[in-house]
N, C-alpha and C positions, 0 to 999 in steps of 0.2 A: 683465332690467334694470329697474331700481327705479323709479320716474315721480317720484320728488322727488328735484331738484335743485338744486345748490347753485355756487357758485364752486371749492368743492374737496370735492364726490363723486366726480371721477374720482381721487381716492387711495384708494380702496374698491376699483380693477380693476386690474387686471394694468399693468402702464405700462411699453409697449416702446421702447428707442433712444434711453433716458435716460441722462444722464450718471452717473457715480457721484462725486457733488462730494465730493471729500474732509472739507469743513468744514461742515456740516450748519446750524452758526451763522450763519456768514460767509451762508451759501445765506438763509436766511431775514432776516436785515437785508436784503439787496441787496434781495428780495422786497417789504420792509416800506417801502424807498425807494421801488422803481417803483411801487407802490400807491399814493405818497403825489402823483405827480408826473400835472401834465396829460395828457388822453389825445392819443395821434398822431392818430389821425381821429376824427371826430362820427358821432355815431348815426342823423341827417340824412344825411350824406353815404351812408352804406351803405346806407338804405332806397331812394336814389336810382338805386345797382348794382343794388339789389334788382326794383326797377321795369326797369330796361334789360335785364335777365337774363329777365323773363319775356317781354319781347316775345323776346329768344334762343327761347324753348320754342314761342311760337308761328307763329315762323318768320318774325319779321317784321325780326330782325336780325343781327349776325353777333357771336363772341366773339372779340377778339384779344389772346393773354396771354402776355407773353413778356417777358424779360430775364436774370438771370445766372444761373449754377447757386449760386454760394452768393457774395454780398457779401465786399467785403474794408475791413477797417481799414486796411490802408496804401494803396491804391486810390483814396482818396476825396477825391475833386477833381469841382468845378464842370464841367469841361470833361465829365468821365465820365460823369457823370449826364446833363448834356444831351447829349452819344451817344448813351446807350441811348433817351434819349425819342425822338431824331430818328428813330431806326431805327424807334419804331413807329410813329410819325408818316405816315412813308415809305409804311410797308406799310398802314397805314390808307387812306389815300389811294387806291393800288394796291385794295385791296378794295374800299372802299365805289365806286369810277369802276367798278371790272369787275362788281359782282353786285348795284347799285341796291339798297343796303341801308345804315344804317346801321351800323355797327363800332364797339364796347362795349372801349375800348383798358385793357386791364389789366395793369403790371407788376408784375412779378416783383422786389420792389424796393421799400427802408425797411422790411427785415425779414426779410430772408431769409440769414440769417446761420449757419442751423446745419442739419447734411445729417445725412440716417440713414446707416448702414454695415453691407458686410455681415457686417463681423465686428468684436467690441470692441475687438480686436489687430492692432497692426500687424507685422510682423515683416522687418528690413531686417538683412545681415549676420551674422543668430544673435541678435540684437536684437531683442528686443519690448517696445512700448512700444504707451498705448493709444491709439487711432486717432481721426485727426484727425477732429472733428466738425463743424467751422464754428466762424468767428472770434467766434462768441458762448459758446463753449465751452473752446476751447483753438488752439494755436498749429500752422502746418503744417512748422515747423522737425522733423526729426527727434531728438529729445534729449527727456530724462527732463522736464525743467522745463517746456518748452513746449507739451508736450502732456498737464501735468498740468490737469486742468476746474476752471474760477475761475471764481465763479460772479458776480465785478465783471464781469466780461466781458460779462455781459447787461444790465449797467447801461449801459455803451458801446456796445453796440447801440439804445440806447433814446434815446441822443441823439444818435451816425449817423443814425440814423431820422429824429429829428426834425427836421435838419438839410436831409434830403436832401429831407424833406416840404416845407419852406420855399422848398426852392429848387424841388420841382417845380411848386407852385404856382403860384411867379412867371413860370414860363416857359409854363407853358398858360393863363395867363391876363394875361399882360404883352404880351403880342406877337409873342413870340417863335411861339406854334404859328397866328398868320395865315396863312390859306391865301395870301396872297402870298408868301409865305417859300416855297414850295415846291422852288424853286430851291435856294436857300441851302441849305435841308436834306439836299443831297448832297454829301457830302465828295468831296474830290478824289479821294481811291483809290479810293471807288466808281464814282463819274462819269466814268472812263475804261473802267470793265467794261461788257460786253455789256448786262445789265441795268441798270445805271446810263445808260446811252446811252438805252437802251428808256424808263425812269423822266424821262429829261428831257424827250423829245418827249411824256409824258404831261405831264408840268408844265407846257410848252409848252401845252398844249389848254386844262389846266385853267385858266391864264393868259388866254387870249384870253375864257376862257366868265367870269372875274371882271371883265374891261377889259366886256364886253357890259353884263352886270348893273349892272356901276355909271350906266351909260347911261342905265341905268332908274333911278336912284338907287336902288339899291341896292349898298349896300357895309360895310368894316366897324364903322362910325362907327355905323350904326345898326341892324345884322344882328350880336349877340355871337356867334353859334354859325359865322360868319366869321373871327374873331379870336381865340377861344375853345373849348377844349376839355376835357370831362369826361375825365379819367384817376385810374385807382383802384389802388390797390396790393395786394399779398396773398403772403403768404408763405406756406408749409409750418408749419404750428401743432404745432411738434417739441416744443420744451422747455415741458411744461407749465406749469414752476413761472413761468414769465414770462409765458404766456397769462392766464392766472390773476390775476397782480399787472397788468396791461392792461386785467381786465375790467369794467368800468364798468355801474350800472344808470342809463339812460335816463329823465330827469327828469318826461318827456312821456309816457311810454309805460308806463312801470314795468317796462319788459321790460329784458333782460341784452345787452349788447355788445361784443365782443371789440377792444379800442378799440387793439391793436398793426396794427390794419389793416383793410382794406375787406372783403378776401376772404382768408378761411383754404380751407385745404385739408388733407388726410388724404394722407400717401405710403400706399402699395403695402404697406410692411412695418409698419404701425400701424394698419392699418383692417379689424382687429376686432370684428365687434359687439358683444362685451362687453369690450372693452379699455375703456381710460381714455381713449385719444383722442376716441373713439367719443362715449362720457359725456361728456366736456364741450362738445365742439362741438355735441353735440343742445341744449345750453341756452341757448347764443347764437344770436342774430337778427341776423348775418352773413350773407350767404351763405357758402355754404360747397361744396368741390368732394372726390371722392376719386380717388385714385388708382388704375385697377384694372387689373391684367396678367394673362398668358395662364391662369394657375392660379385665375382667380376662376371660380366658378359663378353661373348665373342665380339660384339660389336664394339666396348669397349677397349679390348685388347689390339682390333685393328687401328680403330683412332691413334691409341698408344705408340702403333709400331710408326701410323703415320704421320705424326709428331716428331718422333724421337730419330726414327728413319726412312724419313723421306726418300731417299736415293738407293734403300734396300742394301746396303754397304755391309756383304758377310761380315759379321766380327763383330759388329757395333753394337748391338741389344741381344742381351739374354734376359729371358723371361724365368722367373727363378718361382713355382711354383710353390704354394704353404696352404696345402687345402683341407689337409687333413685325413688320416687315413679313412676315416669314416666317408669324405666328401670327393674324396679324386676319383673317382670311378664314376658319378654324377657333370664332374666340371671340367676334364681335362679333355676326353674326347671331341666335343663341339667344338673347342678353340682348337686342338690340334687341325682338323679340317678344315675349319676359317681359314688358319693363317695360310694351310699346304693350298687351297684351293687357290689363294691372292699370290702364291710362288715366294714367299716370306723368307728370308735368310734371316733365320733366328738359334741362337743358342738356348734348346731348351734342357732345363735346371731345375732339379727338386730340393725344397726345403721342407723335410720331413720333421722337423724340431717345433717352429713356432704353431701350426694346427693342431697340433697334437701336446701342450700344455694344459695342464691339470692343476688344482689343486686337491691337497689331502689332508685328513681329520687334524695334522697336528699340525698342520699351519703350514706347511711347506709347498711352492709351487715346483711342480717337476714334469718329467715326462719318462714315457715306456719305450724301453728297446723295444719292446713288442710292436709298438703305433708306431715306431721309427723304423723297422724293417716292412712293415707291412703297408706302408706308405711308399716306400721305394720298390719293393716288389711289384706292385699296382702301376707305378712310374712306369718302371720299363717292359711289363705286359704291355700295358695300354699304347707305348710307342711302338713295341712291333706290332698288334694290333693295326695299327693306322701306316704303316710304313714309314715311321719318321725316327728319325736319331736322338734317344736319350743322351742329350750331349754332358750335361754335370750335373755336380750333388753340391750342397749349401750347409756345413755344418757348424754347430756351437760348440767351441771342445776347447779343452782345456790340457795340456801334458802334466796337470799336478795329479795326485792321486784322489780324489774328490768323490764325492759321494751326493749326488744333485740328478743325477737321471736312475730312474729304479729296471730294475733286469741287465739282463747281457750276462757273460759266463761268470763275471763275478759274483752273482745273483744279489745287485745291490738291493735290498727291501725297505718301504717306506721309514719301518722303524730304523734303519741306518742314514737314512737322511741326515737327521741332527749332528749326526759325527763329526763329516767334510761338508758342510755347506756353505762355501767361500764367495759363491759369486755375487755381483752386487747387483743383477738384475736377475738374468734368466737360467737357467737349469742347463750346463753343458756336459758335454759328454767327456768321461776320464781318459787315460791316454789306453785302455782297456777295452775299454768300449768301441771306442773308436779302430781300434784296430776290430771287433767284431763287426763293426759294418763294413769296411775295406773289403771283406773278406767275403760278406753276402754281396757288395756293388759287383764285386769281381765275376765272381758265378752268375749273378743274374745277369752281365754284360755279355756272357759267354751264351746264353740262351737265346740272347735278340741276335747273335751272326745267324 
């Protein structure tokens, strides 16, 4: 791989789980627009992730990065987004109370608008037609036209984005994320489940321990990080040609920054060393994460780190595991020794959601709390095992009431699938659910001190 870089040297590599835009023109003005228009986040703000991700490496905090499998255009309402933030709000809380550490909240969210697939076709009835990519790509109607790739589409993504950045700033820093809120921040459907119950006598404690502090004058009037909280966004860095037109060079720095988001990432089926994903995200001073599942090797994974971090820069790369409950106990050992043995500053991260998808008799694709705790319990056995820091967790969730992963206290069952099954890709977890894993990261985090 070449060592000069540019904004578009990765059209020099192979470039997998790109759309094939029919108008090559159209593609290129849309590009020529977003390059013209302000960036969604500052270059300040990422070097701030970037700082909080190395204390991640050396164990002095935790990673928690979660929201939807792919964003929707018809979806997008005020009330939705503040869901998803409560939801990690929630489990924020839940963490940092059970393992005395601070938690580095990252959604999945103002940009995550386009999924890789496994295949370019879809085929329904003797029909094929190509396969839905995400609402910045094409439509998830079955029919010739809406699933033909428009490449305005990314231009609608870019002010979703910016919209949704607008509103999440006022809500982490308007009042709404006051640890007195802690209360409020459980919806009634949760607050009737077993962990919603559990979650309110913790609000409860945390309650009585802020009415104390204020005693001391201290409260949120003159303590911001009371009132106040850091949340960072980051999507999947699919469609290049939109990373690209996002990229911004840094006034102060002279360095390069991928300015569609805080934190990019690398899926599983684009993270190639000498692919194009590869190439461009080694140029940005982002952080940045990949994706790796049960067919990567150690030897692969180091190439990766020495690509992507050359200079071994704590904070920069988190390797966000998806192996499977079935397969982490086979795959995760020999990389953790690889990397500890080469003195690696890595952020490692479990993605118990995507290995662990199923499909069942009536047609629905989903997944098991059961595969999803038994996957993170293995996680952080296997890091104290080896002496290393389970630094974060990688979830798909949603704060509607939904019915799209089976088990957890609500005891959802396949036949309940059809109820709530809203999402336009993948199977996420309810804002129930999700408080039941909060709850088991906690206690297992408590096992690896």
């Amino acid at each position: 791989m070449s060592e000069s870089w540019s904004t578009d040297s990765w059209k020099k590599y192979p470039a997998l789980q790109q759309p094939e835009w029919p108008d090559p023109v159209e593609l290129g003005r849309t590009c020529e627009r977003l390059a013209s228009y302000p960036p969604l986040v500052f270059a300040g703000e990422t070097r701030s992730l970037m700082d909080k991700l190395a204390q991640v490496t050396r164990g002095e905090a935790f990673l928690l990065q979660g929201g939807d499998c792919a964003e929707s255009f018809g979806e997008f309402t005020a009330n939705a987004i503040r869901d998803k933030l409560k939801v990690l709000l929630q489990m924020a809380v839940i963490l940092t109370h059970g393992i005395g550490k601070p938690v580095v909240k990252v959604g999945r969210i103002a940009g995550q608008f386009a999924k890789p697939r496994s295949s370019p076709m879809e085929t329904k009835g003797g029909v094929s037609l190509p396969s839905f990519r995400g609402e910045s790509v094409n439509d998830a109607d079955f029919t010739e036209s809406a699933r033909q790739p428009d490449p305005t589409r990314l231009e609608r993504a870019y002010f979703q984005s910016a919209s949704t950045l607008n509103l999440l700033r006022a809500f982490t820093s308007g009042g709404y994320a006051d640890l007195k809120q802690v209360h409020i921040w459980n919806q009634d459907f949760v607050a009737k489940s077993p962990q919603g119950q559990r979650y309110g006598k913790l609000a409860d404690q945390l309650s009585e321990n802020l009415r104390f502090m204020e005693v001391l004058g201290i409260n949120s009037s003159n303590t911001p990080i009371l009132r106040e909280v850091d949340y960072y966004t980051s999507h999947e860095a699919l469609i290049l040609e939109y990373e690209a037109a996002l990229t911004r060079q840094d006034s102060l720095t002279g360095h390069y920054y991928d300015c569609s988001g805080h934190m990019l990432w690398i899926g599983e089926r684009t993270r190639q060393p000498d692919g194009a994903h590869v190439e461009f995200l080694r140029g940005v001073k982002n952080p940045v994460g990949v994706k790796i599942g049960p067919d990567v090797r150690s030897e692969d994974v180091l190439t990766l780190c020495s690509r992507l971090n050359p200079q071994n820069i704590p904070g920069r790369l988190t390797l966000i595991g998806r192996f499977g409950h079935n397969k982490i106990g086979q795959c995760l050992p020999g990389i953790l020794r690889a990397c500890k043995a080469e003195g690696l500053a890595i952020v490692w991260s479990c993605d118990p959601m995507h290995g662990n998808t199923f499909g069942t008799p009536n047609g629905y694709k989903t997944r098991s709390i059961e595969h999803i705790l038994s996957e993170l319990q293995q996680f952080f056995a296997i890091h104290k095992a080896e002496g290393t820091w389970p630094g974060g967790v990688h979830f798909e969730l949603t704060g509607d009431d939904v019915t799209e992963c089976v088990g957890g206290s609500q005891e959802v069952l396949v036949e309940h699938l059809e109820h709530r099954y809203h999402t336009t890709c993948d199977p996420r977890l309810n804002a129930a659910q999700s408080l039941d894993v909060a709850f088991l990261v906690s206690e297992a985090l408590r096992k690896t001190e």
